[in-house]
C-alpha positions, -999 to 999 in steps of 0.1 A, spaced: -325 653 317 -303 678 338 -289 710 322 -255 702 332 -251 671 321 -270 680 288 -239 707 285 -210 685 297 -229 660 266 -228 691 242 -192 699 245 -179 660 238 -204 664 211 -181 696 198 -153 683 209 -160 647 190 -169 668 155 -136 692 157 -120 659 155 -138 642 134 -131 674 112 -97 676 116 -91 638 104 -108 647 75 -89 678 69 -58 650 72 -72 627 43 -83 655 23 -47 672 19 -29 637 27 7 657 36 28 649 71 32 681 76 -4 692 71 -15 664 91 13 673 120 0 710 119 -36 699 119 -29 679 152 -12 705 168 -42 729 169 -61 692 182 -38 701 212 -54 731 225 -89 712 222 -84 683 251 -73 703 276 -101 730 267 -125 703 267 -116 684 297 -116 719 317 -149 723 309 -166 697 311 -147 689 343 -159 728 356 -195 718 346 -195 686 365 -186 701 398 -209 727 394 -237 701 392 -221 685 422 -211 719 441 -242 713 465 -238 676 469 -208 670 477 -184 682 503 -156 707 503 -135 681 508 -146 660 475 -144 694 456 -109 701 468 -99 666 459 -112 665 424 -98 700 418 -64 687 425 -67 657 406 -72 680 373 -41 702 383 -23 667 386 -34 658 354 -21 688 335 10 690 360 14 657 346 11 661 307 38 694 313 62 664 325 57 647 292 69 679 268 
């Protein structure tokens, strides 16, 4: 199995248990408000995740791929987030 695909696995595992977690934490004090706070934290989470897992992937493509592909991914993720800042 590859190292960086082992990681990119690893941090969707850690990503999948903080929110697995935090919809605990929403039964166990069964409040809005708690629940709204919890979820706000889940907010920092994605984006962290989806950087890193997204930097990890073209690291294990860095070689294979060309500049071009890299460049084209890269803005793709800025899109993304450029995107979401829209939403707010």
């Amino acid at each position: 199995m590859e190292r960086i695909v082992l990681g990119m696995a690893a941090v969707r595992f850690l990503s999948a248990g903080i929110e697995l977690t935090a919809a605990s934490l929403m039964l166990y004090f069964n409040r809005v408000e708690a629940a709204l706070q919890i979820n706000a934290a889940l907010a920092l989470v994605g984006p962290t995740v989806l950087v890193t897992v997204t930097a990890l992937g073209l690291i294990g493509v860095a070689g294979r791929i060309s500049a071009t592909g890299l460049l084209t991914v890269a803005l793709g993720v800025a899109l993304i987030f450029l995107g979401l800042q829209q939403v707010r």
